[in-house]
N, C-alpha and C positions, 0 to 999 in steps of 0.2 A: 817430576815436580807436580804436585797440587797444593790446592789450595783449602783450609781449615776454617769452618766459622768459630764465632766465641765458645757455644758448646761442644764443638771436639776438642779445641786448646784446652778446655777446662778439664775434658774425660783422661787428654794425653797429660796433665800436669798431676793429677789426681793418680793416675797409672805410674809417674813417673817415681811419686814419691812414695809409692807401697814398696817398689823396689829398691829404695834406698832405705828403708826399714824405716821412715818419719812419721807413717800413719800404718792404723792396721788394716787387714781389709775389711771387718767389721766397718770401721768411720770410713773406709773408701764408700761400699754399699751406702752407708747410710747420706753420704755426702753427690752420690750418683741417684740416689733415686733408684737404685738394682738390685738387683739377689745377688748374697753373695756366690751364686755357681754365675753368671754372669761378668763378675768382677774376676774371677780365677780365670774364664776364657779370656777374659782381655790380657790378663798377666801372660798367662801362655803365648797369646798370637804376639804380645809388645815382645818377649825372649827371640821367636822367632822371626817377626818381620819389621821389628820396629815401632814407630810412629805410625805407618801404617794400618795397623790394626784399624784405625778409627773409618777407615775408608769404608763402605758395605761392601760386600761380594758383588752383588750385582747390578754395580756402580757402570756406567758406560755401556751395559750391555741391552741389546732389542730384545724388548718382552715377547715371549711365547704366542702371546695371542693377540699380538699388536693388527689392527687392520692396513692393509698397504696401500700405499699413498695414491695408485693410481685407482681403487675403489672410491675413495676418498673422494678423488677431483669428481668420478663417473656421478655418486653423490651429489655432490655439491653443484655440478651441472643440470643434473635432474630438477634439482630444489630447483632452479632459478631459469630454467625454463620451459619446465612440463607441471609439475606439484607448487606453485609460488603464493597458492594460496590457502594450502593445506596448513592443518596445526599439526605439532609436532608425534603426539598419539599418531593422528589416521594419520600421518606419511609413514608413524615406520609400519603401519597397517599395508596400507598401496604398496608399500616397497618389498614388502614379502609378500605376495597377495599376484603384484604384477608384474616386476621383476627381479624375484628370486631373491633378493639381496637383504638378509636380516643384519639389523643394524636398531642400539638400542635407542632409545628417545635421548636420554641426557648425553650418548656421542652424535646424536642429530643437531643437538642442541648447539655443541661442541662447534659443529661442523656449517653451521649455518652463521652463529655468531662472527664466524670467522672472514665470511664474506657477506656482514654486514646485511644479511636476510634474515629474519626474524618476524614471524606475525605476534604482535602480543596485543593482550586483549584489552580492552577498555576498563579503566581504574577509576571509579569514584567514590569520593568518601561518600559512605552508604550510614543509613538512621539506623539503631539502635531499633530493632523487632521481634518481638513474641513470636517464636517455634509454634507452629503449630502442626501436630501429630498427624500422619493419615489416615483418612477414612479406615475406620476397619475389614469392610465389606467390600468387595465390587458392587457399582451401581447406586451405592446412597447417594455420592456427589461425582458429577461431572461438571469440569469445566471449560468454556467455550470461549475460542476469541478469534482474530482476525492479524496478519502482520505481512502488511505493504511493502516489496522488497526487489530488488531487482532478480528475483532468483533464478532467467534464465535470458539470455538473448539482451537487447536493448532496453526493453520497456519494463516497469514496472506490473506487476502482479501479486495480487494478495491469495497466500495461502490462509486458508480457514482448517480449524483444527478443533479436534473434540478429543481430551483426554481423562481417564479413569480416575480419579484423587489417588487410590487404591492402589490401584497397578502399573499405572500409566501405562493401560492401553489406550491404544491413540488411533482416532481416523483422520486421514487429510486432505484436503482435495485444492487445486489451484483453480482461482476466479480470476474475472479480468478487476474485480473489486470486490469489495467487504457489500454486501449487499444481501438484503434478506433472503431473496431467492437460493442464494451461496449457504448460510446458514440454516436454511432448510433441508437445502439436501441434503449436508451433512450431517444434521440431524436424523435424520429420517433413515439413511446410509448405516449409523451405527446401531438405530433401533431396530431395523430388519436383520442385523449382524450379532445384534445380544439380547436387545428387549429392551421395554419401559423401564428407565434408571427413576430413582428418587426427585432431587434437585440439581436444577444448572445453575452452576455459578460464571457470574458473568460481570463485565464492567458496564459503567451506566452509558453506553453508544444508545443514541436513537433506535439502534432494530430492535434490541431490546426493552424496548418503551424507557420509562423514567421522565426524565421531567421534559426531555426535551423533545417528546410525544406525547406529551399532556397524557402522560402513565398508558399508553396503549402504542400497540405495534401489534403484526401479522405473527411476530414469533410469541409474544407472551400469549396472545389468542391460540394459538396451535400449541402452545406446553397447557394452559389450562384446563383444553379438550381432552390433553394424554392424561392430565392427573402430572404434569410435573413442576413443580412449585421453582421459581425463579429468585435466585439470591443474588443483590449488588450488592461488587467489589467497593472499596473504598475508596482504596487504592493500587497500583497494579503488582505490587507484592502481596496482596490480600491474595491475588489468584498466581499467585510464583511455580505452583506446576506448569502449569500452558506455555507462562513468559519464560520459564527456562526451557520450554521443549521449542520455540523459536530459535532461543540461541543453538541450539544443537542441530536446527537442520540450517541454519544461515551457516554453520560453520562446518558442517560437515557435506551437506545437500546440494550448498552452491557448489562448490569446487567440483562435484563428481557431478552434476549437470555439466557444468562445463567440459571435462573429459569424456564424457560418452557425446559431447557434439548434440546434445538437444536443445532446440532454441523456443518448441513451438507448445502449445500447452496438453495437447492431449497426449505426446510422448512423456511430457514431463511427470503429469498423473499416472500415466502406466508404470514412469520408472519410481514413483514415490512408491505405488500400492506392490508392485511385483520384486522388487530389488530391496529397495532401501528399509521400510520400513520392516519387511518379514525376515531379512539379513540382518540387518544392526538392530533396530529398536526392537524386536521383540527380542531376540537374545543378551542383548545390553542394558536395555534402560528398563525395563518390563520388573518389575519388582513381584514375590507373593505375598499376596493380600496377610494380613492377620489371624481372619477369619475364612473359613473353607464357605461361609454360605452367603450364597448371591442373594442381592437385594434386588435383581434385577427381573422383572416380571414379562412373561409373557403375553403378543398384544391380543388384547378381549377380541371376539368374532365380529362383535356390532362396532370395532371403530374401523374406518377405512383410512390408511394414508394417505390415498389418493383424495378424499375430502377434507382432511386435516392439514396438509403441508400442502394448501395455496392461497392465494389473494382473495380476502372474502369482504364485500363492500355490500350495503344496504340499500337501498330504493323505495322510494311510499308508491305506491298503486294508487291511479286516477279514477275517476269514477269510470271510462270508458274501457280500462283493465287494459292501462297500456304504463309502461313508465320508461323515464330515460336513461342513458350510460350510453358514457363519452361520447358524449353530442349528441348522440344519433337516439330516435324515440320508437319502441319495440311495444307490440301487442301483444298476447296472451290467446295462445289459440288451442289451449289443452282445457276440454269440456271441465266446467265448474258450475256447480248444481247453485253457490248461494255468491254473492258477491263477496269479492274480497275488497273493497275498497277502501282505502290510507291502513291497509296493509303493509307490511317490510316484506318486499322479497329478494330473497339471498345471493347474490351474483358472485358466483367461483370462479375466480381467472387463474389459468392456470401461464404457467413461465410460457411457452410459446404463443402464446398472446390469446388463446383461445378461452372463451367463458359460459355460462351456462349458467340459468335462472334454475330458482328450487323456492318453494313454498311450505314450510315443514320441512317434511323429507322426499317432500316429491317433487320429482323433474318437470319441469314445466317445457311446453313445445313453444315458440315465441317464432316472431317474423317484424324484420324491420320496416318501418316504413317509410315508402321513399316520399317525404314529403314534399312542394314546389318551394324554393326557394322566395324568402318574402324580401320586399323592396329592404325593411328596416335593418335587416344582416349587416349590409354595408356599412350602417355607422350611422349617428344620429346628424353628423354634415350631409350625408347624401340622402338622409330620406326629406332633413327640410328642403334639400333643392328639389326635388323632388314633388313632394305638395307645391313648393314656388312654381312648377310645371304645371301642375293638377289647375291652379288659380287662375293660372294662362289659359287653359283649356275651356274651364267654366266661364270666366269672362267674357273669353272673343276678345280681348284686348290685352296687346302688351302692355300699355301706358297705365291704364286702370289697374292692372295688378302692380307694378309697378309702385303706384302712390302709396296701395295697399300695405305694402310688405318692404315701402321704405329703402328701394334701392332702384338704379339706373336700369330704362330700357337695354342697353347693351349686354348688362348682364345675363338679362333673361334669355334676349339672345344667342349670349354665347353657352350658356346652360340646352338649350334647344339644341345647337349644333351638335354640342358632342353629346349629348343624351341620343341622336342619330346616330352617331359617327359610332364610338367606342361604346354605349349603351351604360345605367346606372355605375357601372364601376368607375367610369372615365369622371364621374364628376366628384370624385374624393378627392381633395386638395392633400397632394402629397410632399412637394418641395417649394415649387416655386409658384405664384400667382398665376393664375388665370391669365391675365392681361399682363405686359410692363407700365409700370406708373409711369406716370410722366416725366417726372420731376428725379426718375435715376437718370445714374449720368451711360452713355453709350456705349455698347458693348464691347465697340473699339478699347476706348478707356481702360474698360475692364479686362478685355484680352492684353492690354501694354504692363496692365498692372500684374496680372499673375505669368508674365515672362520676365520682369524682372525682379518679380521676388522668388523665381526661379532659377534666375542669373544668381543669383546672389539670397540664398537661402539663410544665410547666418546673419542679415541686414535684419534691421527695426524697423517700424512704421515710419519715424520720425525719417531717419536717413533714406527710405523710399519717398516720401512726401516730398524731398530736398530734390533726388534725382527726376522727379517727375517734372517738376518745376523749371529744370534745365530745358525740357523737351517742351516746353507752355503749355504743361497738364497741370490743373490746379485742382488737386483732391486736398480733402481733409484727414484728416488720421482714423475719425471715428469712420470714415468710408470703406481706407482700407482694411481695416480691424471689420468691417461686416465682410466683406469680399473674400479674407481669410478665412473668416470663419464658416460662410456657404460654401466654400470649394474645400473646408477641412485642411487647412493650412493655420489653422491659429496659431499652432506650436511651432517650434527651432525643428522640433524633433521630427513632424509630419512635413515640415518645408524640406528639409534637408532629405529625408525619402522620398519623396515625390519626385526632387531633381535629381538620383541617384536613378531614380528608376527611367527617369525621360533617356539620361546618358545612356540607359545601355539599352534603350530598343534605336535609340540613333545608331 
């Protein structure tokens, strides 16, 4: 017994009736959509097997090259708890590659769907963009960016990447951020590896100057120097080489970090530059140029990189041929025949914190000097106390300075004590007065009030004002609302932490 859909009924009624002579087999053909040697087999097999014929031969039967079921599950085990974040390509790459097992993408695909694992990729309606061609040459355009990503371990880290327009050759290096220092080396990285290229194209971030550096940065200063002329993006499909060569390492770079177990950053850069990108990207994604001739130049003898890719700030020269950086004030002790005074001279700071003054092109010898620290440092409250002291001094009299300067003998006094005690720094008013006023209420009070808005963290002013009142504590609200706010309790949110944290050192 089986069962027939509408087109074999129609093949078997069509068959039925050539042999009762009511059609020929010409209008059978033409009525099957077959040749007529196709329609003569059917006659033959209907003589001999009947209605049958319509069934195929190899109906019911296991295909030749069927893969078995327990490969299958081994598969589909894999997927879902070793490769779960692999795309369909690099798994069935990884699965011949590491264990033996080839197996094609769309029966991956098959086999994944099936228990409901599938990575698919991010869809969004995309604008309507002008093609544009690449670079003919290696070296005319490179472009440069930055993309923040969790690509190994817990924390976030940005890889920085430099790729050919041309060829997509690509340098990359992981930072703990997008940061100029990062973009320089990698700069720098690929000009020691091929040469001064033409133009970088880049998007308008700060390191690259643009508006949000009032048109200047350390990197467009150091392309200037090389002779390489700096193009903003518009937008970020303006530079779609670089933005697609992220997607390509988020999706193939993350998952095989994770498999080799590297969490920390300098493994991660050895397995970018030794594994991944000489394996995959140069044999996969690496395109030939157009043209056989490099636009990439060789670097001149008189530039140095080590004076071009660092931190270079400016200084004017005092008449005593001394000038400042960061904080600190440096003299000039490399013989100079004529003055150079309101002078620039050139401060090179290189990434480990280390810097060096230059004059022209000459190194200059320099020496810090350890100057005495002056009363006025502290702050313009401690030098007037300060002089308040000096008046004391001068006078012989507290009272007379006093009338002088408009405030109570006590003060002075207590200005005197800790000008002893703790010396100029102790007289910086930092949180709370000098003295208690009078006219606060007692610290008892105030220790009842911040225990029970400790009791009861999610209470208001109004409902603590009520509960005090029980106990014949008579605050005002605006009291409590100061109270909170100098112990840093204003909020639900810092009340409520505060008694969280009392609870658990109890």
């Amino acid at each position: 017994m089986f069962y027939m859909d509408s087109k074999s009924q129609f093949t078997v009624d069509i068959i039925s009736k050539v042999i009762d002579g009511r059609i020929s087999i010409n209008s059978a053909a033409t009525l099957l959509s077959k040749s007529r040697r196709t329609v003569e087999r059917y006659l033959s097999r209907y003589r001999q097997e009947g209605i049958r014929f319509v069934v195929h031969g190899n109906k019911g039967r296991i295909p030749a090259n069927k893969i078995t079921e327990s490969l299958k599950k081994e598969v589909q085990e894999l997927i879902q708890t070793k490769y779960y974040d692999f795309n369909l390509q690099h798994l069935a790459e990884l699965l011949l590659k590491n264990e033996g097992i080839a197996v094609k993408r769309e029966t991956l695909r098959t086999w994944a769907h099936a228990i409901h694992h599938v990575k698919r990729s991010k869809r969004r309606r995309s604008r309507v963009r002008k093609y544009r061609e690449r670079m003919e040459s290696p070296g005319l355009m490179l472009q440069m960016d930055g993309s923040p990503h969790r690509w190994f371990g817990g924390e976030r880290s940005c890889l920085i990447a430099i790729v050919d327009d041309a060829t997509s050759d690509i340098h990359a290096e992981f930072f703990p951020s997008e940061t100029t220092e990062g973009c320089m080396k990698v700069m720098r990285a690929y000009i020691e590896k091929r040469g001064i290229f033409k133009t970088l194209y880049v998007d308008r971030a700060g390191i690259f100057a643009g508006p949000k550096r009032s048109n200047f940065s350390q990197m467009q200063r150091a392309c200037e120097e090389l002779g390489i002329e700096i193009i903003f993006a518009n937008s970020p499909q303006g530079k779609g080489r670089i933005e697609r060569s992220f997607d390509t390492f988020q999706d193939r770079l993350v998952p095989e970090l994770r498999l080799n177990n590297i969490t920390d950053m300098d493994s991660a850069n050895r397995y970018l530059q030794e594994e991944f990108i000489p394996n995959y990207w140069v044999q996969n994604v690496m395109v030939q140029p157009k043209s056989q001739h490099s636009a990439f130049k060789c670097l001149p003898p008189e530039l140095d990189l080590n004076t071009i890719c660092v931190q270079k700030e400016y200084r004017t020269i005092r008449r005593d041929h001394t000038f400042s950086f960061d904080s600190k004030m440096y003299v000039i002790d490399s013989p100079i025949r004529y003055s150079i005074e309101n002078q620039k001279v050139e401060i090179r700071c290189q990434f480990d914190g280390c810097f060096s003054a230059y004059f022209g092109h000459r190194r200059l010898d320099i020496t810090e000097l350890a100057e005495p620290r002056k009363c006025h440092e502290y702050g313009k409250e401690v030098q007037r106390k300060i002089e308040a002291l000096e008046l004391v001094e001068q006078l012989g009299s507290v009272s007379k300075a006093a009338r002088i300067l408009g405030c109570s003998r006590q003060t002075l006094y207590t200005y005197q004590q800790i000008m002893e005690e703790e010396g100029p720094i102790g007289l910086k008013r930092i949180n709370k007065p000098l003295k208690r006023s009078k006219n606060r209420i007692s610290e008892d009070t105030e220790d009842k009030i911040i225990e029970l808005t400790l009791l009861n963290p999610h209470g208001t002013s109004i409902q603590l004002m009520k509960a005090l009142k029980q106990q014949n504590i008579t605050v005002s609200i605006s009291t409590i609302q100061n109270i909170w706010k100098r112990e840093q309790l204003n909020t639900r949110e810092l009340r409520i932490k505060r008694s969280q944290s009392m609870d658990i050192e109890v």
